[in-house]
C-alpha positions in Angstrom: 0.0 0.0 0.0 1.5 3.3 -0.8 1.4 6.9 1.4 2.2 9.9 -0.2 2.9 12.2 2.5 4.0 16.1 0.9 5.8 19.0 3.1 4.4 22.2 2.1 5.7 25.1 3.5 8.4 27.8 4.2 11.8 27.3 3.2 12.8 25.4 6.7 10.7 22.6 5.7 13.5 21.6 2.5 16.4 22.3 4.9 17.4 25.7 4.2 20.3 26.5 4.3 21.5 23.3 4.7 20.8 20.7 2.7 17.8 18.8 1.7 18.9 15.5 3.8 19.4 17.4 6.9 15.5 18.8 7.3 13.5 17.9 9.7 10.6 16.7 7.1 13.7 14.1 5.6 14.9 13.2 8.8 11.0 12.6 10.3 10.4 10.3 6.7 13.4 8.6 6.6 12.8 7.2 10.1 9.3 5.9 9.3 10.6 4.4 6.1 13.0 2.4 7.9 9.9 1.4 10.1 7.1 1.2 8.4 5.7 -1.8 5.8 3.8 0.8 3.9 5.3 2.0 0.6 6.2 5.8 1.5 5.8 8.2 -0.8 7.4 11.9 -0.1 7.6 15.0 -1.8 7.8 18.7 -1.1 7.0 22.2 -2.4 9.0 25.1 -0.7 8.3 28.7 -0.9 11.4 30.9 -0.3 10.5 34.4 1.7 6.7 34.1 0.6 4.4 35.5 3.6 1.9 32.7 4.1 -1.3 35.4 2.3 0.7 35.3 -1.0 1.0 30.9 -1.2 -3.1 30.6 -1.4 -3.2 30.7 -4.7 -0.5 28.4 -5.4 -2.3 25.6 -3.0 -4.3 23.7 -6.2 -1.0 23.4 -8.2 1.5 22.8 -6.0 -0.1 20.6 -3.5 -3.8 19.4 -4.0 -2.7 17.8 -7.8 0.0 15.9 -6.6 -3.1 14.1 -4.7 -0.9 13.1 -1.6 -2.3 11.2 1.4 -1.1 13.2 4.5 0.7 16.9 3.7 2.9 18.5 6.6 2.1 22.3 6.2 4.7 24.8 7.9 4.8 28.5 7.8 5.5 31.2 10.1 9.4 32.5 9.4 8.5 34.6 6.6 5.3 36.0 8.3 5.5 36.8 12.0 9.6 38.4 12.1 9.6 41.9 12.9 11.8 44.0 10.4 13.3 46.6 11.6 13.4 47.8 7.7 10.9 47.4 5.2 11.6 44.8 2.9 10.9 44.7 -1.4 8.7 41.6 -0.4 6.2 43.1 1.9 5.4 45.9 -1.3 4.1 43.6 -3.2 7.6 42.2 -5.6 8.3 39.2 -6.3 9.8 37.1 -3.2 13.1 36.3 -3.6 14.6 33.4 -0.8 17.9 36.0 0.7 21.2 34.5 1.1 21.9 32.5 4.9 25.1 31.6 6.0 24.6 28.8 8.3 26.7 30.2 11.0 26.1 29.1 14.7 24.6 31.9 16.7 27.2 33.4 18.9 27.6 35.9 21.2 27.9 39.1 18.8 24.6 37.7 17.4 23.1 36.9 20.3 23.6 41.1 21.3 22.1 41.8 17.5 19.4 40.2 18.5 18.9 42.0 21.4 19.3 45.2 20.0 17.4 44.9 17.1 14.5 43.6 19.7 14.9 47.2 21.8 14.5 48.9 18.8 11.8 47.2 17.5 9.6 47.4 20.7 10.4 51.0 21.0 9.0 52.0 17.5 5.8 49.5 18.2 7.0 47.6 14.9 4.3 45.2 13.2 5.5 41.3 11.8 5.3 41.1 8.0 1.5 39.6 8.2 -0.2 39.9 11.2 -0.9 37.0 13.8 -4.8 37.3 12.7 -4.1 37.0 8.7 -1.4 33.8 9.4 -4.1 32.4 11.7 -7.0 32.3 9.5 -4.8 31.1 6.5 -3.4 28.2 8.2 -6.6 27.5 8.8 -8.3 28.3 5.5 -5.2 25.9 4.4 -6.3 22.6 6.9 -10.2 23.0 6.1 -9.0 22.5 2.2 -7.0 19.4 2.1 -9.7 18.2 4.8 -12.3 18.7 2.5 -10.2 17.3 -0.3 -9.6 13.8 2.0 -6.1 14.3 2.7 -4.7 14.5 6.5 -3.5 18.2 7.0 -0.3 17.9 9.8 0.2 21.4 11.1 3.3 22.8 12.3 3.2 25.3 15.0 5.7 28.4 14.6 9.0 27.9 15.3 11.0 30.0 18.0 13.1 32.9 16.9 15.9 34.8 18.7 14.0 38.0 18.7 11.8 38.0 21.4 9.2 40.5 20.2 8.8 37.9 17.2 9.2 35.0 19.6 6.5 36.1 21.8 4.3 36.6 18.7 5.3 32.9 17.8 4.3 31.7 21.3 1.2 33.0 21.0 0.3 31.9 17.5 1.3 28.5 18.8 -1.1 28.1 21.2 -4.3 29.9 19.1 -3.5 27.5 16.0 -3.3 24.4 18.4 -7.1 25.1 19.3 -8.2 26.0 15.7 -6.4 22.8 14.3 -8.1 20.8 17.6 -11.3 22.0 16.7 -11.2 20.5 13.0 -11.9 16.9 13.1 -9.0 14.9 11.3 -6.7 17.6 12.0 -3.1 16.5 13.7 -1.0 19.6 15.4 2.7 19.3 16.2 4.0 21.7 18.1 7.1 22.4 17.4 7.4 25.6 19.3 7.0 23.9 22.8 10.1 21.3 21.8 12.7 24.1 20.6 11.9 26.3 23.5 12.9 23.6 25.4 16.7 24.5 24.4 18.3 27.6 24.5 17.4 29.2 21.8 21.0 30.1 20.3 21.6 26.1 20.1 18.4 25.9 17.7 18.8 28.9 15.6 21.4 29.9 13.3 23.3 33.6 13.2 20.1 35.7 11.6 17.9 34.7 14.4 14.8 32.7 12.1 16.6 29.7 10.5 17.2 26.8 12.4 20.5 25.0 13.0 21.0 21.6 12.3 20.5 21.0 16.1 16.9 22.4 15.7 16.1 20.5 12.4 16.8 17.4 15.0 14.5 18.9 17.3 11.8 18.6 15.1 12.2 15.6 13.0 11.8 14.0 16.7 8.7 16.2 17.6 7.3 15.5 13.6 8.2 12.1 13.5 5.3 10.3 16.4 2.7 12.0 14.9 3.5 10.9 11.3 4.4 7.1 12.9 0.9 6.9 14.4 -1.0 8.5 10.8 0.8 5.4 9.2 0.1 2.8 11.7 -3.6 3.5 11.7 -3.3 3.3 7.5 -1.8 0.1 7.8 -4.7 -1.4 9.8 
């Protein structure tokens, strides 16, 4: 019996900046592959710097026609960091995925981060979409592969090291856990609650939004019992 299961998402979800084989949506698959007697299926659409708003119309062709069983949605990165400058992306121009050097986040980054934060609370500064927008399209997301029969798997937010970001991630964490309980069918993983388990230097790289290869561990192993337990109930 075969199980497509598609990642759909930000550009965390195919490993960026790292490489393919090191994201958490590889690492989570490759471990039920090993395990599981079904014939697994995976594929995945990224979307480099797109705000969540702007992938709607791109859901039919780059996810529902591939007709996959179970699809691991992720967004957040793109959508609820607070720039301190306006970006060409939030006027409307084409996105365009920035360069990241995966560099560990050390001290001097650690006081960027800080900084930035200050400066970012002083002026009131908005994310690039705001928590209400991400919400509902996560959800509008979910409702349309349920209605479609395929198992929507919903990834919380992921922590960043700006904590006027972070807190907006904490918060959307715990709103789309109760709009994804509430849809029948529905799985959340919350991701969030795993990484802020560690400090938050060891799961993100220099910028402050991508994750290390420490974090992509993180969540393969948060992503990885909730995908085992879709497949054993398939198998039945």
């Amino acid at each position: 019996m075969d199980c497509h299961i598609r990642a759909f998402g930000a550009c965390m979800i195919g490993g960026f900046p790292h490489r393919l084989e090191d994201s958490f949506f590889i690492q989570a698959t490759e471990r039920l592959r090993a395990e599981s007697t079904l014939n697994l299926i995976t594929s995945q659409f990224t979307f480099g710097g797109f705000p969540v708003p702007r992938v709607t119309k791109h859901l039919q062709h780059r996810c529902l026609e591939a007709r996959p069983n179970v699809v691991v949605l992720q967004f957040a990165t793109s959508d609820l960091v607070v720039p301190i400058r306006k970006s060409r992306n939030q006027s409307g121009s084409v996105a365009r995925q920035r360069q990241v050097l995966a560099h560990p986040a050390r001290l001097q980054h650690r006081l960027k981060w800080c900084c930035r934060d200050l400066l970012a609370d002083l002026l009131q500064l908005p994310p690039v979409t705001q928590p209400a927008v991400y919400l509902q399209t996560m959800e509008h997301f979910a409702h349309t592969l349920l209605e479609h029969q395929i198992i929507p798997v919903v990834m919380s937010p992921f922590v960043f090291g700006g904590q006027r970001s972070n807190r907006l991630a904490r918060d959307c964490t715990r709103q789309l856990g109760q709009i994804v309980a509430s849809l029948p069918g529905a799985v959340f993983v919350d991701a969030y609650a795993a990484l802020d388990q560690h400090p938050h230097h060891e799961m993100l790289l220099a910028d402050g939004t991508h994750l290390s290869l420490a974090g992509h561990q993180v969540v393969a192993d948060t992503l990885f019992p909730s995908l085992k337990k879709l497949l054993l109930e398939a198998a039945k």
